[in-house]
Biopython code that builds the backbone (N, CA, C, O; Angstrom):
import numpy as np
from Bio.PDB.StructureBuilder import StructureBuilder

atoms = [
    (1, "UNK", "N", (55.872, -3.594, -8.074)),
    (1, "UNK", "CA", (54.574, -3.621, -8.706)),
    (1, "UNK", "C", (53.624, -4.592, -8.001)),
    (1, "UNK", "O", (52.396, -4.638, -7.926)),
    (2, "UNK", "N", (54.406, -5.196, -7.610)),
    (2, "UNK", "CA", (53.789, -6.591, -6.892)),
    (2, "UNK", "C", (52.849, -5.734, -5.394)),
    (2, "UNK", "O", (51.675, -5.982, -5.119)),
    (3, "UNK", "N", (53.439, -5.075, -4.886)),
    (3, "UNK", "CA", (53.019, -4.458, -3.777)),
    (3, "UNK", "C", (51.883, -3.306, -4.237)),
    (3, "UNK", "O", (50.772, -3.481, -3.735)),
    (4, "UNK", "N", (51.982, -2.513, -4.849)),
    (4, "UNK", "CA", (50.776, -2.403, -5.531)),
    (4, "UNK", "C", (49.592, -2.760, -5.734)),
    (4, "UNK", "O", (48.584, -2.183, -5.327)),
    (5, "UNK", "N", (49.665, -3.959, -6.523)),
    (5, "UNK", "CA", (48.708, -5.037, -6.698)),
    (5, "UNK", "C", (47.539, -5.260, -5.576)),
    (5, "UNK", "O", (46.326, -5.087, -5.694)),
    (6, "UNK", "N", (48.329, -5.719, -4.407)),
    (6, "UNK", "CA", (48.273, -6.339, -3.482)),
    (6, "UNK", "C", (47.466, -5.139, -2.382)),
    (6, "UNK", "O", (46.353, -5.383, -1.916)),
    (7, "UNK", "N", (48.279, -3.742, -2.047)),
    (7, "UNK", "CA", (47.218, -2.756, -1.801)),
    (7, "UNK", "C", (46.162, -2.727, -2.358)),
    (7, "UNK", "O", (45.165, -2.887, -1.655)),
    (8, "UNK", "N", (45.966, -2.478, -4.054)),
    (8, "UNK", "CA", (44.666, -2.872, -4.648)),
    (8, "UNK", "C", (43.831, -3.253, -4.308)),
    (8, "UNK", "O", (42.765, -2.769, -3.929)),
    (9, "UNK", "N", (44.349, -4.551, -4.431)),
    (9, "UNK", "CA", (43.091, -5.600, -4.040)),
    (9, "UNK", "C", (42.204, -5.456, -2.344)),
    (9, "UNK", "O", (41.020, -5.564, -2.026)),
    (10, "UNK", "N", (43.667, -5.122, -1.435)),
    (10, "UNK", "CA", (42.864, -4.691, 0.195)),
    (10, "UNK", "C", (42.086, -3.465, -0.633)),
    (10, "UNK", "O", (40.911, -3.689, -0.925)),
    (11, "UNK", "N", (42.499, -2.549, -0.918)),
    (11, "UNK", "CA", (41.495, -1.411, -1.211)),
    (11, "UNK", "C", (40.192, -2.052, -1.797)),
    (11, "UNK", "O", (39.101, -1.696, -1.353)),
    (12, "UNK", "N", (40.278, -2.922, -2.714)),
    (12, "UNK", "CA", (39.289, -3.101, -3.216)),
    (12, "UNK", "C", (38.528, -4.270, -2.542)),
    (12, "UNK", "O", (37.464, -4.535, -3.102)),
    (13, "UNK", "N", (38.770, -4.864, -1.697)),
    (13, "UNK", "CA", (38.233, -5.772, -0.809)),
    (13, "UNK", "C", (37.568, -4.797, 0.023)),
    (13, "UNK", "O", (36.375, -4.921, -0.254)),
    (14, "UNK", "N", (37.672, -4.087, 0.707)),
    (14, "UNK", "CA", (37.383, -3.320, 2.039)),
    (14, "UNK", "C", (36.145, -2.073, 1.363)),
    (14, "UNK", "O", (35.124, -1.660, 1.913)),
    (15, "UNK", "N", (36.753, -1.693, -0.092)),
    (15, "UNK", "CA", (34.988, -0.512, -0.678)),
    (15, "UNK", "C", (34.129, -1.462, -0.905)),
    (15, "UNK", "O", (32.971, -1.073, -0.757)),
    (16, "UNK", "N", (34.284, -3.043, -1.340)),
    (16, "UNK", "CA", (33.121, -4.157, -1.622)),
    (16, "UNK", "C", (32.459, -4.512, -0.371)),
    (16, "UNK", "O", (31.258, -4.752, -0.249)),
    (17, "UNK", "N", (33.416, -4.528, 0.623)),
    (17, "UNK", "CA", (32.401, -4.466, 2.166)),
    (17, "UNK", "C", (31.789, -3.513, 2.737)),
    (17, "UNK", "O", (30.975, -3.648, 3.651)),
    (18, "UNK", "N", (32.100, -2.607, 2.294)),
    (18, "UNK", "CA", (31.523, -1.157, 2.742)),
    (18, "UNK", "C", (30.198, -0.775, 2.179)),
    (18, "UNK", "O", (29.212, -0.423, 2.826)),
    (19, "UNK", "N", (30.344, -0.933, 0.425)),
    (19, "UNK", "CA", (29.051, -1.374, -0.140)),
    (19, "UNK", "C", (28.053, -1.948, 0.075)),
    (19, "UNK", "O", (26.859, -1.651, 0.105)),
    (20, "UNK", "N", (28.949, -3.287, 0.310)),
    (20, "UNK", "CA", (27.534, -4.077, 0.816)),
    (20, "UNK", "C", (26.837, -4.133, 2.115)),
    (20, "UNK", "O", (25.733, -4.576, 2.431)),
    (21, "UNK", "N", (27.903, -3.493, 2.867)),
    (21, "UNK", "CA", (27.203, -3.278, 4.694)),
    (21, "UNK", "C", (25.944, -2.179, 4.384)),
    (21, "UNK", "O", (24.820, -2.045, 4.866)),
    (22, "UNK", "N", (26.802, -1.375, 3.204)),
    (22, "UNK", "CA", (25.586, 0.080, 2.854)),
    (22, "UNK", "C", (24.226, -0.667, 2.040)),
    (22, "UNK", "O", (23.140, -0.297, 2.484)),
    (23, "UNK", "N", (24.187, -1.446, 1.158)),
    (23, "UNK", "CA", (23.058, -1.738, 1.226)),
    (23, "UNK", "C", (22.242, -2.582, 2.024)),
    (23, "UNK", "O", (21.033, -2.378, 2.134)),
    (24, "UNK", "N", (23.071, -3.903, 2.818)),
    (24, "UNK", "CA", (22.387, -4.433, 3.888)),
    (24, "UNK", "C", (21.690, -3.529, 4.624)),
    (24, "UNK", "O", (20.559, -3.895, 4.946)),
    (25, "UNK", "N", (22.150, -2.119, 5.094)),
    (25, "UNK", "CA", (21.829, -1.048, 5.587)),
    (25, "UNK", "C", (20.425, -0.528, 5.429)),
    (25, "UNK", "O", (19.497, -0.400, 6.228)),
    (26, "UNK", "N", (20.549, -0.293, 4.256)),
    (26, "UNK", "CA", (19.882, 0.262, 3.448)),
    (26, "UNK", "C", (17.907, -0.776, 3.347)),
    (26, "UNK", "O", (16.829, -0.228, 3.120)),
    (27, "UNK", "N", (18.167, -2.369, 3.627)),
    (27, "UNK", "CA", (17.378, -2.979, 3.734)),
    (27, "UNK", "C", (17.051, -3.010, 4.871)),
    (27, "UNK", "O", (16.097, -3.788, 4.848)),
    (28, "UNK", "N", (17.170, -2.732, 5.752)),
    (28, "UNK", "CA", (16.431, -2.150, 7.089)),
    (28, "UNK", "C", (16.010, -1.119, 7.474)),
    (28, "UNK", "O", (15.876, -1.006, 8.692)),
    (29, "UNK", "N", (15.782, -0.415, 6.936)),
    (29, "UNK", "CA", (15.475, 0.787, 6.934)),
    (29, "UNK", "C", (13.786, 0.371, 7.275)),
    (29, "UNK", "O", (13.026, -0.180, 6.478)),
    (30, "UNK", "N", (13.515, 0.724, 8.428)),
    (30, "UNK", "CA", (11.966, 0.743, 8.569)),
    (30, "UNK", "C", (11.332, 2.305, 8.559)),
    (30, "UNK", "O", (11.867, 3.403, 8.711)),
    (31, "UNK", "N", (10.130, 1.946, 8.343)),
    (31, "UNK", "CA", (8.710, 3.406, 8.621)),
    (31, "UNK", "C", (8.479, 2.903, 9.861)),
    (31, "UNK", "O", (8.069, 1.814, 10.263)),
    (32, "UNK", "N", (9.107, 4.755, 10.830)),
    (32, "UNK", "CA", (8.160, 5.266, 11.533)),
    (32, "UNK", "C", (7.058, 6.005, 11.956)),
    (32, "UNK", "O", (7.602, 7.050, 12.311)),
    (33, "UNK", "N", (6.187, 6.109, 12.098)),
    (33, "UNK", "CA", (5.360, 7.287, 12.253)),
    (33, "UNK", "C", (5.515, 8.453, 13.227)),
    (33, "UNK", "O", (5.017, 9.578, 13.254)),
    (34, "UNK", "N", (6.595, 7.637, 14.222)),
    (34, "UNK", "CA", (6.680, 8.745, 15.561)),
    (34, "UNK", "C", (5.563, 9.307, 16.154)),
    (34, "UNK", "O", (5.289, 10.501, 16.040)),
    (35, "UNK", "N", (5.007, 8.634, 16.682)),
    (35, "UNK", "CA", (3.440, 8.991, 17.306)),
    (35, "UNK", "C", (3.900, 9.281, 18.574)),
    (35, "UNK", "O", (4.998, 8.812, 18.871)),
    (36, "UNK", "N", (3.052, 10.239, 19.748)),
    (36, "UNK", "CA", (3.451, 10.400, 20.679)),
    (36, "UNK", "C", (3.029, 9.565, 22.035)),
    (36, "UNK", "O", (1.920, 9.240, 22.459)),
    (37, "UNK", "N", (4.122, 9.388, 22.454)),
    (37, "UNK", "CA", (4.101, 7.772, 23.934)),
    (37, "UNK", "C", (3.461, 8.024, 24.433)),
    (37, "UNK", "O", (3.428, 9.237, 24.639)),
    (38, "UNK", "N", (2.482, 7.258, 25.023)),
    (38, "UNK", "CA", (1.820, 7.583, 26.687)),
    (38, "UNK", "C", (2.591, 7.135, 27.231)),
    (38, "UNK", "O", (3.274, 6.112, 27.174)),
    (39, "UNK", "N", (2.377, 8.857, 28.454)),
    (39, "UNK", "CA", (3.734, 8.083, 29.546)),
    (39, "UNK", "C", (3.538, 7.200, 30.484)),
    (39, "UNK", "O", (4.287, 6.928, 31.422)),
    (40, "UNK", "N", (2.339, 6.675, 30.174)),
    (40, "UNK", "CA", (2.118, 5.482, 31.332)),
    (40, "UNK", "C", (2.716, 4.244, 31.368)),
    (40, "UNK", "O", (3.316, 3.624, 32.247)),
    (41, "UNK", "N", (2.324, 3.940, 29.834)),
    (41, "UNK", "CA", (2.834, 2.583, 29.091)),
    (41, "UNK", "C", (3.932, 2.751, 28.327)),
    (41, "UNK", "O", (4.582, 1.744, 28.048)),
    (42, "UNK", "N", (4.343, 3.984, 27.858)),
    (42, "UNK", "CA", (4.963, 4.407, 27.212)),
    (42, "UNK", "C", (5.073, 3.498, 25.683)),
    (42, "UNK", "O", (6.053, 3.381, 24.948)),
    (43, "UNK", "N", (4.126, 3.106, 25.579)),
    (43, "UNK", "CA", (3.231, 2.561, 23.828)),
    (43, "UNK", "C", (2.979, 3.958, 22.740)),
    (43, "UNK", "O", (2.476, 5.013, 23.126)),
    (44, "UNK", "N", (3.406, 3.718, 21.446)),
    (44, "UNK", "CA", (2.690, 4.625, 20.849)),
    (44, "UNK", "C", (0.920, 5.004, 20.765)),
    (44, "UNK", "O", (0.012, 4.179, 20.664)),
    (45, "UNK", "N", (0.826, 6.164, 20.824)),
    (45, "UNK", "CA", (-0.538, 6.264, 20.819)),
    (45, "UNK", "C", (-0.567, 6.788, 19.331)),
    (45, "UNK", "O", (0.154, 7.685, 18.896)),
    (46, "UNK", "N", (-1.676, 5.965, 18.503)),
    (46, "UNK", "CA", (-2.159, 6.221, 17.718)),
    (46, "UNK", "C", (-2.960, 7.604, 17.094)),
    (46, "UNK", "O", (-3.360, 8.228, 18.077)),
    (47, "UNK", "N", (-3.186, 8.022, 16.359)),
    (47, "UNK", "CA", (-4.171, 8.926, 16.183)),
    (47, "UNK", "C", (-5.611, 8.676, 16.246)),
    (47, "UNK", "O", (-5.888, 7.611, 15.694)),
    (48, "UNK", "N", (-6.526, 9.232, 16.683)),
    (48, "UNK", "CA", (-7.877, 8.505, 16.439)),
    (48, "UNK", "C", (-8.347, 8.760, 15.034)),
    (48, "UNK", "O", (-8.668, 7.752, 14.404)),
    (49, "UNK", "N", (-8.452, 9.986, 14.390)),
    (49, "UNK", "CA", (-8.656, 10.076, 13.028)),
    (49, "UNK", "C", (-7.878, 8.907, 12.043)),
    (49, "UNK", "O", (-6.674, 8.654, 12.088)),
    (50, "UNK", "N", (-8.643, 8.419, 11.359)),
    (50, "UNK", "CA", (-8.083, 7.437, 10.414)),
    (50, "UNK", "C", (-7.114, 8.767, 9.240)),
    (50, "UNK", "O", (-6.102, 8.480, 8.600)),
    (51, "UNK", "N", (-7.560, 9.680, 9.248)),
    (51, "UNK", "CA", (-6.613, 10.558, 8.094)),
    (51, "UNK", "C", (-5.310, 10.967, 8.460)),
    (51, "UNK", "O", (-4.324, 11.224, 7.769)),
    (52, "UNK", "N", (-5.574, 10.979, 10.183)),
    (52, "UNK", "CA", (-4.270, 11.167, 10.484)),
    (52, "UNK", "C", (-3.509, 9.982, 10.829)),
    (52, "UNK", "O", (-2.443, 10.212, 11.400)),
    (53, "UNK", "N", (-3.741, 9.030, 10.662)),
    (53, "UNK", "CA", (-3.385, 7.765, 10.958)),
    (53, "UNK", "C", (-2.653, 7.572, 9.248)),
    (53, "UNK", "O", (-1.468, 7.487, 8.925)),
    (54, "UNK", "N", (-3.544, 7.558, 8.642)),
    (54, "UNK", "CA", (-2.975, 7.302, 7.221)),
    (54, "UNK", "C", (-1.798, 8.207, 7.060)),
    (54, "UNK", "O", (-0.771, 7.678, 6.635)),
    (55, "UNK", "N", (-1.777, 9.430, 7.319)),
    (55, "UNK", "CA", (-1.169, 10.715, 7.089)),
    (55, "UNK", "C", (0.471, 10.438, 7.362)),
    (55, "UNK", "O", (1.449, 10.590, 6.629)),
    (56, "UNK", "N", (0.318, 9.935, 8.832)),
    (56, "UNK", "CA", (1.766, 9.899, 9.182)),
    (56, "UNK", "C", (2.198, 8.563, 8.826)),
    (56, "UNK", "O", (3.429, 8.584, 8.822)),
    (57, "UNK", "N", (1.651, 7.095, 8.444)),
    (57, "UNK", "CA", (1.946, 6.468, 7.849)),
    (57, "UNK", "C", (2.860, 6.640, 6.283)),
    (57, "UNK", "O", (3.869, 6.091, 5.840)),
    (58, "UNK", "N", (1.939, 7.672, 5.770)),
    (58, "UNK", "CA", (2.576, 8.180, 4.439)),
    (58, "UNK", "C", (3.775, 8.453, 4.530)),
    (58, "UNK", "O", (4.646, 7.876, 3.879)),
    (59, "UNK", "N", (4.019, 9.542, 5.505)),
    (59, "UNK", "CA", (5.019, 10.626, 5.959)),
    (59, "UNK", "C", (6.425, 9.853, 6.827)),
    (59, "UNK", "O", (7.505, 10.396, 7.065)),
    (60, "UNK", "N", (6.062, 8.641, 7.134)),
    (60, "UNK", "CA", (7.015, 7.767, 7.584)),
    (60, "UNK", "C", (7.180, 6.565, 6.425)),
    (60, "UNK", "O", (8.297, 6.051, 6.386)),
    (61, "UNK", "N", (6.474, 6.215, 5.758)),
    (61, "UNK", "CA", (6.829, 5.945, 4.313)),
    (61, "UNK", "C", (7.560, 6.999, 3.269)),
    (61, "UNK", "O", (7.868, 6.584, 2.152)),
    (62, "UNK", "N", (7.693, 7.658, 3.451)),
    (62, "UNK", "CA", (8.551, 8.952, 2.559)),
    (62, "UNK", "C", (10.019, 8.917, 2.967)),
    (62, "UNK", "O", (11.016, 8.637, 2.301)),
    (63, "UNK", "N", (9.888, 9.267, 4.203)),
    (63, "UNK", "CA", (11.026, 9.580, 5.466)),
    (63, "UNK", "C", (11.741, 7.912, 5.086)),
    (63, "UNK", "O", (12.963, 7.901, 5.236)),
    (64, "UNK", "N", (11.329, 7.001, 4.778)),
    (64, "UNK", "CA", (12.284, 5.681, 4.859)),
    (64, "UNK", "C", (12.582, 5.490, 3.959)),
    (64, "UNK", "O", (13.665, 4.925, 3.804)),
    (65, "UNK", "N", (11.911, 5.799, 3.031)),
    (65, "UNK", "CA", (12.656, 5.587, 1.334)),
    (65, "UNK", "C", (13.763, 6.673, 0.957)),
    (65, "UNK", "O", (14.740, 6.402, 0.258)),
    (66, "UNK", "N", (13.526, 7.813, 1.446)),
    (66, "UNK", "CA", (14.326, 8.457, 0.966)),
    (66, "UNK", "C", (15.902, 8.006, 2.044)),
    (66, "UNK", "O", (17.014, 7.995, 1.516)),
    (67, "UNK", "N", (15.749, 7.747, 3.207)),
    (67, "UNK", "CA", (16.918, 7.445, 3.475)),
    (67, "UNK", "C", (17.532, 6.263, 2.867)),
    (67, "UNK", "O", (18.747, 6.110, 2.739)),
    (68, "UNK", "N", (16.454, 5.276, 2.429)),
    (68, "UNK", "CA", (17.112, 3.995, 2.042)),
    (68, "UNK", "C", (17.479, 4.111, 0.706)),
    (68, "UNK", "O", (18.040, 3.136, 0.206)),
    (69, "UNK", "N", (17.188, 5.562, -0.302)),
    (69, "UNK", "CA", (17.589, 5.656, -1.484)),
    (69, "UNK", "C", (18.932, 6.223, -1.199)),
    (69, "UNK", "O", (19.841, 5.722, -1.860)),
    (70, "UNK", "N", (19.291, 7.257, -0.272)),
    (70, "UNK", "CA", (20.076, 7.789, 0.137)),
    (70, "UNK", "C", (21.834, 6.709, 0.272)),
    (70, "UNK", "O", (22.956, 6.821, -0.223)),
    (71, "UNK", "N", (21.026, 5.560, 1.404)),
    (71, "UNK", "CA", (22.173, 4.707, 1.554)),
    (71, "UNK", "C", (22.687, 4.335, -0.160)),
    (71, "UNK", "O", (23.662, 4.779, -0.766)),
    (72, "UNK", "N", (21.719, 3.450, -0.587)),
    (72, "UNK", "CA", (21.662, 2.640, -1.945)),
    (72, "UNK", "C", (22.631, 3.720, -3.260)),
    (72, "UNK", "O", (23.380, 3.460, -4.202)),
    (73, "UNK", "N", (22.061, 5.014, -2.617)),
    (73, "UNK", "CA", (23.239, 5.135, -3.796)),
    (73, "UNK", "C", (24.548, 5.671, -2.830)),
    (73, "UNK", "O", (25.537, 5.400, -3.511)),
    (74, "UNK", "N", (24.754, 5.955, -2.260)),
    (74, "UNK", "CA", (25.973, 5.611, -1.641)),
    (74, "UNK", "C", (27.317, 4.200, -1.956)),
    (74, "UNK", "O", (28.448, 3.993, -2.395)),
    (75, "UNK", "N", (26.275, 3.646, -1.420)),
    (75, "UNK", "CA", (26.587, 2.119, -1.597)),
    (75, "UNK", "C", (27.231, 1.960, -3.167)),
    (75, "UNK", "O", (28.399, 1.672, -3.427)),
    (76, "UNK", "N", (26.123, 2.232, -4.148)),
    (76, "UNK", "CA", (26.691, 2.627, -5.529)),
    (76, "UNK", "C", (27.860, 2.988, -5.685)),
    (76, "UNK", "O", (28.736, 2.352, -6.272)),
    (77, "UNK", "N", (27.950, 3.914, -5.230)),
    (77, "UNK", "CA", (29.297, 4.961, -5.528)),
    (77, "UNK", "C", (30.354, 4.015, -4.689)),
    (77, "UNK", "O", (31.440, 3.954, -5.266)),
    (78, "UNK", "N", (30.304, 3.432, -3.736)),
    (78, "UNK", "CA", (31.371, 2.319, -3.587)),
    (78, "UNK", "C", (31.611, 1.255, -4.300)),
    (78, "UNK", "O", (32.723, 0.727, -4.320)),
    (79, "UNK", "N", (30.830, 0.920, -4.812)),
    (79, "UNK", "CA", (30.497, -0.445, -5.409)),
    (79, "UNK", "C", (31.350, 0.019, -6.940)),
    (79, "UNK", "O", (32.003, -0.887, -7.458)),
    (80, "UNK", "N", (31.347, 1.517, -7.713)),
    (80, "UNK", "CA", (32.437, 1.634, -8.651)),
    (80, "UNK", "C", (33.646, 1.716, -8.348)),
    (80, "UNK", "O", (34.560, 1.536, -9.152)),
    (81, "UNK", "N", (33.811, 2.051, -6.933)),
    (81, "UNK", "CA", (35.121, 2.666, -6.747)),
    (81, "UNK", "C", (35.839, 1.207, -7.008)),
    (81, "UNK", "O", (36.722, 0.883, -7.802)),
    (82, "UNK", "N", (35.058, 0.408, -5.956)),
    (82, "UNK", "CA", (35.571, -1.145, -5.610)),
    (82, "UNK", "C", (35.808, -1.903, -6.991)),
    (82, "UNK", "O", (36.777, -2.644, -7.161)),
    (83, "UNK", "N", (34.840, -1.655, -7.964)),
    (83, "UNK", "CA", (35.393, -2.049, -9.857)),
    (83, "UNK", "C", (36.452, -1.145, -10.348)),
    (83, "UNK", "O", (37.183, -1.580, -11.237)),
    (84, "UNK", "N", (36.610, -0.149, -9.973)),
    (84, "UNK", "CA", (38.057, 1.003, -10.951)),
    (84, "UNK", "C", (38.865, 0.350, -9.586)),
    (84, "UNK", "O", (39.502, -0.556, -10.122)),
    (85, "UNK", "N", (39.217, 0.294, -8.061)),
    (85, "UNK", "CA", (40.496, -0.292, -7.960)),
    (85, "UNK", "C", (40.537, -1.547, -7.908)),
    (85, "UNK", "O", (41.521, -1.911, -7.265)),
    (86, "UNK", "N", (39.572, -2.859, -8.506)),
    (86, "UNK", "CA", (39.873, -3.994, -8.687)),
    (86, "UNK", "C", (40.627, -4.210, -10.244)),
    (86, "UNK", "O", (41.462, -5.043, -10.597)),
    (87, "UNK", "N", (39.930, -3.037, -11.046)),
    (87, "UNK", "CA", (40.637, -3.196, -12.219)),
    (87, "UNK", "C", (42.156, -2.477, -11.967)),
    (87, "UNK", "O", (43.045, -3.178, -12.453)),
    (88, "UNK", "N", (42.571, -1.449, -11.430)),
    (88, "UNK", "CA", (44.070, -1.384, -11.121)),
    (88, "UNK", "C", (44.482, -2.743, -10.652)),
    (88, "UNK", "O", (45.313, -3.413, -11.265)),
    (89, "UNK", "N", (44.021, -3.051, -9.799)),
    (89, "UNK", "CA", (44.054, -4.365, -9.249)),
    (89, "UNK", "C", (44.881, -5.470, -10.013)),
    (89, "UNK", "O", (45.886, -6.086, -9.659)),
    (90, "UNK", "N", (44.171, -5.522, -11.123)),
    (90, "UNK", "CA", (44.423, -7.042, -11.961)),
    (90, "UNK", "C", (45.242, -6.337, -13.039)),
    (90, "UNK", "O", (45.794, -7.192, -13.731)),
    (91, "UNK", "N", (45.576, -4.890, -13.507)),
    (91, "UNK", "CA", (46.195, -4.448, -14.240)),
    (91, "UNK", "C", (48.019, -4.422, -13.655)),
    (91, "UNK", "O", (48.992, -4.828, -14.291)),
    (92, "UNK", "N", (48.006, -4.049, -12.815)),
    (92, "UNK", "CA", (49.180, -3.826, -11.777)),
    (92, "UNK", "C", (49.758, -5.170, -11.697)),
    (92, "UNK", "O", (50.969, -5.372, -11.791)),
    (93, "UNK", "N", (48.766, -6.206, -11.502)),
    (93, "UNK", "CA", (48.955, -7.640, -11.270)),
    (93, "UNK", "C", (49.469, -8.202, -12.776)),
    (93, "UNK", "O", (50.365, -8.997, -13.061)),
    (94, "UNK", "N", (48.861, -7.720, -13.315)),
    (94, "UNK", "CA", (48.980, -8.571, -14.824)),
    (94, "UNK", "C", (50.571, -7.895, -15.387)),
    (94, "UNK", "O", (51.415, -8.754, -15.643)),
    (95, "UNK", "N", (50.915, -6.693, -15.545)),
    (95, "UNK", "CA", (52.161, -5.959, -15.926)),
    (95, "UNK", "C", (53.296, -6.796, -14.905)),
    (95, "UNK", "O", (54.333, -7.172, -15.451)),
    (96, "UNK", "N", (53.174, -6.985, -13.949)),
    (96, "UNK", "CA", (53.648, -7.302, -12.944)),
    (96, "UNK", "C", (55.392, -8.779, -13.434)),
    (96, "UNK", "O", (56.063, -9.265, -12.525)),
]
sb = StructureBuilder()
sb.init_structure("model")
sb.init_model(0)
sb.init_chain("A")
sb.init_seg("    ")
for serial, (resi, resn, name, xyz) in enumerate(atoms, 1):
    if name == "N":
        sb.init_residue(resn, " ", resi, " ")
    sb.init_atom(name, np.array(xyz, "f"), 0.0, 1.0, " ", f" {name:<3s}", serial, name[0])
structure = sb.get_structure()
């Protein structure tokens, strides 16, 4: 039982790092706009219209949240697993 336990807890050590790498992750997540390079400087070139300037700002504000909601609940779903096998964890441990 003892050995048990002890898997547990690696299991449950290793989904709590996984979690949290996923939301560290998840906090970097920047907006791009993906504008197209000049190949001279190879700098983004802007749009000259301010609407399209705003536009793809938006559209790279969309594009980053949804991935960073994406990670975050990911991350979630580890973050229970890592509470149901910490509680085998201390149950296994405690019978033990």
């Amino acid at each position: 039982m003892k050995w048990v336990s002890l898997a547990a807890v690696m299991v449950s050590f290793g989904a709590g790092m996984w979690a949290a790498w996923l939301w560290w992750r998840s906090s970097r997540v920047r907006a791009n706009p993906e504008w197209v390079r000049d190949y001279r400087t190879g700098l983004p070139m802007q749009p000259v219209d301010p609407t399209l300037t705003q536009m793809s700002w938006f559209d790279a504000l969309l594009r980053a949240s949804e991935e960073a909601a994406a990670l975050n609940a990911r991350a979630a779903l580890w973050t229970a697993i890592t509470v149901v096998v910490g509680l085998v964890a201390g149950l296994t441990g405690w019978l033990a």
